[in-house]
N, C-alpha and C positions, 0 to 999 in steps of 0.2 A: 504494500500500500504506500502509497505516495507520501509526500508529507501536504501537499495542497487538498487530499483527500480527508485532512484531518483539520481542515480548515476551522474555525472556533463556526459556530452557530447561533445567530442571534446574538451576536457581542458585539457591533457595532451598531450606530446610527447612519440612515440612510445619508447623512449629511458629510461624515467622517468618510465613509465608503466612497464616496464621489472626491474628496476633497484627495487620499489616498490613491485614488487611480490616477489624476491629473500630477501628481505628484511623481510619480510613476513617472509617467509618458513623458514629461518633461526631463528626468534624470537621464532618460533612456536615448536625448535628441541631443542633450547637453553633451557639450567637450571635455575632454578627460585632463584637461589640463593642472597646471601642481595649485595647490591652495595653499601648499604648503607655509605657514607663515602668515597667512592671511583670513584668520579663524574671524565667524560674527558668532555673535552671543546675542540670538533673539528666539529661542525655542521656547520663550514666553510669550511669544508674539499673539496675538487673534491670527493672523493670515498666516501660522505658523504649516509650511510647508508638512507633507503628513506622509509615512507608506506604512502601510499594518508591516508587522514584525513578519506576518506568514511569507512575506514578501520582499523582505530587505534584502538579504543575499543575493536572491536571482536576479533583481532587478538594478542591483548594481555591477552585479557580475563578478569575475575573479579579481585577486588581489593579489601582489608579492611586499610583504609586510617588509619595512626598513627595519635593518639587522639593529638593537641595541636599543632597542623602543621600552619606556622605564615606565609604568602609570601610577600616578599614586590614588587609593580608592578611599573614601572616606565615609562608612557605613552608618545606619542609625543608632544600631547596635547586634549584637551575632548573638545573644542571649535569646534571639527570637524566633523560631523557627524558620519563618519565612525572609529575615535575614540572611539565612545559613544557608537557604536556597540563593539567595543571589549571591551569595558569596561560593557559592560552588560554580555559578554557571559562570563568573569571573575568571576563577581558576582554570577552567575547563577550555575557556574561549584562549587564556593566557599562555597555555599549551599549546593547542592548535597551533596558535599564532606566533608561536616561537617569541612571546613578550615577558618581561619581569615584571612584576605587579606590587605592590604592598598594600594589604588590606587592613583599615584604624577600625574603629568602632566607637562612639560612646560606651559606659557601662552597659547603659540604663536607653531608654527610648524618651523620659523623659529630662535629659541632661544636656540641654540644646548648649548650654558655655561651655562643659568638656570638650562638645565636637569640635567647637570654635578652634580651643585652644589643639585640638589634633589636627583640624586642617591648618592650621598656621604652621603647623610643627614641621608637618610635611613640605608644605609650599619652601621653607627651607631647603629643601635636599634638590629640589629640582628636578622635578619630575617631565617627562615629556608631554606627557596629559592629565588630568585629572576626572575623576571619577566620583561624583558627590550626591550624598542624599538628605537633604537637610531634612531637619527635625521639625522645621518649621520655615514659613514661607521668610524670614529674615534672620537667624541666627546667624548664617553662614557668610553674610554679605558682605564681610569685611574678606574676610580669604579670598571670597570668587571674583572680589575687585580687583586683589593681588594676582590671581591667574588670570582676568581680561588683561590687565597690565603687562604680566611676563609674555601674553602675545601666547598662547597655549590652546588649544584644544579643551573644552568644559562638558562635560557628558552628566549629565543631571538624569539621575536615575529612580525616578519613581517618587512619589506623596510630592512636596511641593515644587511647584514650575517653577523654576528661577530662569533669568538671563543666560544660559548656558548654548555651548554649539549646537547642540542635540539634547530631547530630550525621549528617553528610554522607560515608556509606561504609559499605565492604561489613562482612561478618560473615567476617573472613579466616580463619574454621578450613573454610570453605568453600572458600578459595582451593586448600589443601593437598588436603582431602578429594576437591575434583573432579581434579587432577592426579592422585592415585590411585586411582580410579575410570577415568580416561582408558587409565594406563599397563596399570591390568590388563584394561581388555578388548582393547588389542593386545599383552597377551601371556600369550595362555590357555590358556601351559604353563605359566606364571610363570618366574621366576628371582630371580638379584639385583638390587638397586636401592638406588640412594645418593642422598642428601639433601644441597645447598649451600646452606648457611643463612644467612640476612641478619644483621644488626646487634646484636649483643647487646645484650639490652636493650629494643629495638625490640619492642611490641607486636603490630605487623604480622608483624614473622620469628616471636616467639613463639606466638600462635595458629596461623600457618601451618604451623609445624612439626608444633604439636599434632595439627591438621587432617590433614594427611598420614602422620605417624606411626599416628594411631589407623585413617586409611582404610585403608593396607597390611595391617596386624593383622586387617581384615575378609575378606582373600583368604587362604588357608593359602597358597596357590605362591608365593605372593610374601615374598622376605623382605630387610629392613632391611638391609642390609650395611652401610652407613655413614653416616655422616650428621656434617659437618663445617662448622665455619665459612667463609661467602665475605663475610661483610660487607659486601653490596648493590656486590661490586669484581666488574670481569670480568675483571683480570688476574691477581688470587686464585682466582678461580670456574677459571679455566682452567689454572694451575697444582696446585689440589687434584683437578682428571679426570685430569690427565695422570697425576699420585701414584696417585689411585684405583686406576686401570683398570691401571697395572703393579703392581699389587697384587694385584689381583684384575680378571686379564681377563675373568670370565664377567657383568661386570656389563652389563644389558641395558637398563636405563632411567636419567635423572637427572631428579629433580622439581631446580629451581633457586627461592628462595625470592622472588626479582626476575629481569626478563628481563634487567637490564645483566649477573649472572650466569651466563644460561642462553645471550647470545650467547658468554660467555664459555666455555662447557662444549662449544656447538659451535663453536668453534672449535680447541677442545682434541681433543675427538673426529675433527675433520675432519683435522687436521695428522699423527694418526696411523693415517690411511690406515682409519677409521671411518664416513663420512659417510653418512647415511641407514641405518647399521646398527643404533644407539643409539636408543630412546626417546627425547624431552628435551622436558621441558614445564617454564615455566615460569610469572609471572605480571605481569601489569600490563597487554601490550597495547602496549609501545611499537614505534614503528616499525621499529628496527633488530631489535626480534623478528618481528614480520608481515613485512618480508624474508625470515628466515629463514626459515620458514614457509612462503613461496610457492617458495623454491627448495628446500627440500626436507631444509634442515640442522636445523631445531626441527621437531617435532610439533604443540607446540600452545602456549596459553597461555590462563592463565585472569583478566579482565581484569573493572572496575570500572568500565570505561571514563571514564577519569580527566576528557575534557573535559564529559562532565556533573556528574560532581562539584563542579567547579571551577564549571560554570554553575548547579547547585542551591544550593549553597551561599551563590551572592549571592545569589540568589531567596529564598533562606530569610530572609536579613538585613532585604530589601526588604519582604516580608509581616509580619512582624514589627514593624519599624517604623511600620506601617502600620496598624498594628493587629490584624494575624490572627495567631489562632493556630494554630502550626504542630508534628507532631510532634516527638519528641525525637528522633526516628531517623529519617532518610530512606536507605533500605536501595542502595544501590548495586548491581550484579547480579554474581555469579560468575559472567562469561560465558565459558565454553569456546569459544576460536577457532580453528577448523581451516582449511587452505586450505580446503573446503567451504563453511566459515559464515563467512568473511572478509568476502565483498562485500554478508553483510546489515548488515555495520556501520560498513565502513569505506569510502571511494574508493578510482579506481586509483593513488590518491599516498599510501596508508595514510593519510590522515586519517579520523578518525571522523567521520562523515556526520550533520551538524547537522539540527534539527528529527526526530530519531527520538522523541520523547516529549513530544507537546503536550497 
């Protein structure tokens, strides 16, 4: 099977898909000449140029990476599961590509001045490219100043859009929208449904909420009952279902705005004698969610699938340096994963299954 046969499904908007194929056609007319040295930093743009991920490789075609290419990466933090997915598919790309890499992290996901002080630390050594995922839409704005200045390559890899060359991730009011879409077609009586929201702050919990908030409003049966902070924590996420639901037992779904929250949610639902009664979908794809998943305690979750990100990303750095040019947005997919559509994308060890998109 191909890897275009595995295409995401319903993970785009008719509007991105058009904006994506033009983006395309025009890379494919464009001159191959060096940019080398002449990086823009607008993958924050509105008119930010777009190619889904399914699509980046082919449509720019082969590459012969420059010998001695250094990246420095600067993560939210690796404690996270779905971190540790883009930090594989970093490594994995960094192989491939015969590149050196160094991967930072925060602690913590909520420690936006650690990162600061990691990517400064970094910006020191002098790296060919950089690789950044701020914690938030401005912590990071003093370093990415320092690498627009050094004249560098900026690869902005998921949650908030910043100024960077490329930006590598999904369109997260997607994430939200397809979890409500999910919950109301298995529940097409409607009812209640409560929202555990990520990070304040955080870009990614903000579009996601938006996304979800506005997808429920598109069902009448369906109505909002709450919607509370879990700040990317599953022992928050699980202590605000247990408050929920003796609050309000007729709650029938939980969108979770991270899967570390939504193990969290099922676990809270399972302790009181709930398990498989509850809706529960959440996002990212990490393993300890596709567990739950397959036994039967989460629903679903709608995912980015974080190890290509993490391998687009350096690939983006690589053509770049190299002289190609590459869009501002390489669109990651809102992939809805059920136990059904689990084994198109993952193994029997929940890894995501490398080479689905050459």
């Amino acid at each position: 099977m191909t890897a275009f046969s595995l295409r995401p499904r319903n993970s785009i908007s008719r509007r991105t898909a058009i904006a994506c194929t033009c983006a395309v056609a025009a890379l494919l007319t464009a001159s191959a000449t060096s940019w080398a040295g002449d990086y823009t930093y607008k993958s924050n743009s509105p008119d930010a140029t777009q190619v889904l991920g399914a699509d980046f490789s082919k449509s720019l075609g082969p590459i012969t990476p420059k010998s001695g290419i250094k990246i420095g990466v600067i993560l939210k933090s690796l404690n996270n599961q779905y971190w540790q997915g883009i930090d594989s598919g970093v490594k994995a790309a960094a192989k491939d590509f015969g590149v050196d890499v160094t991967v930072q992290a925060a602690n913590t996901e909520s420690d936006p001045t650690q990162q600061l002080t990691i990517a400064q630390t970094l910006i020191g050594k002098n790296f060919d490219a950089y690789i950044v995922s701020p914690e938030t839409a401005s912590n990071l704005t003093p370093a990415v100043k320092q690498m627009q200045d050094a004249g560098v390559p900026v690869i902005n890899t998921d949650d908030a859009r910043i100024a960077g060359s490329v930006y590598v991730g999904p369109d997260h009011e997607l994430d939200g929208s397809q979890a409500a879409d999910y919950i109301a077609q298995h529940l097409p009586d409607g009812g209640d449904v409560a929202q555990i929201e990520g990070q304040a702050g955080s870009s990614a919990a903000i579009l996601r909420m938006k996304g979800f908030k506005e997808g429920v409003a598109k069902y009448p049966k369906l109505k909002l009952a709450a919607s509370v902070p879990g700040n990317w924590d599953g022992t928050m996420a699980y202590n605000d279902t247990q408050t929920l639901m003796r609050k309000n037992p007729n709650i029938k779904a939980f969108y979770a705005n991270n899967d570390t929250m939504a193990v969290g949610v099922a676990k809270a639902v399972s302790d009181m004698g709930l398990a498989g009664k509850i809706i529960i979908v959440g996002t990212d794809g990490i393993p300890a969610a596709l567990n739950g998943i397959q036994n039967g305690t989460i629903s679903a979750t709608v995912t980015p699938l974080p190890y290509y990100q993490g391998y687009w990303s350096v690939e983006a750095a690589v053509r770049l340096l190299g002289g190609q040019k590459v869009p501002d947005w390489i669109v990651a997919p809102a992939q809805l994963i059920t136990k059904d559509t689990m084994s198109q994308f993952y193994d029997s060890d929940n890894n995501v299954k490398a080479g689905l998109y050459k």
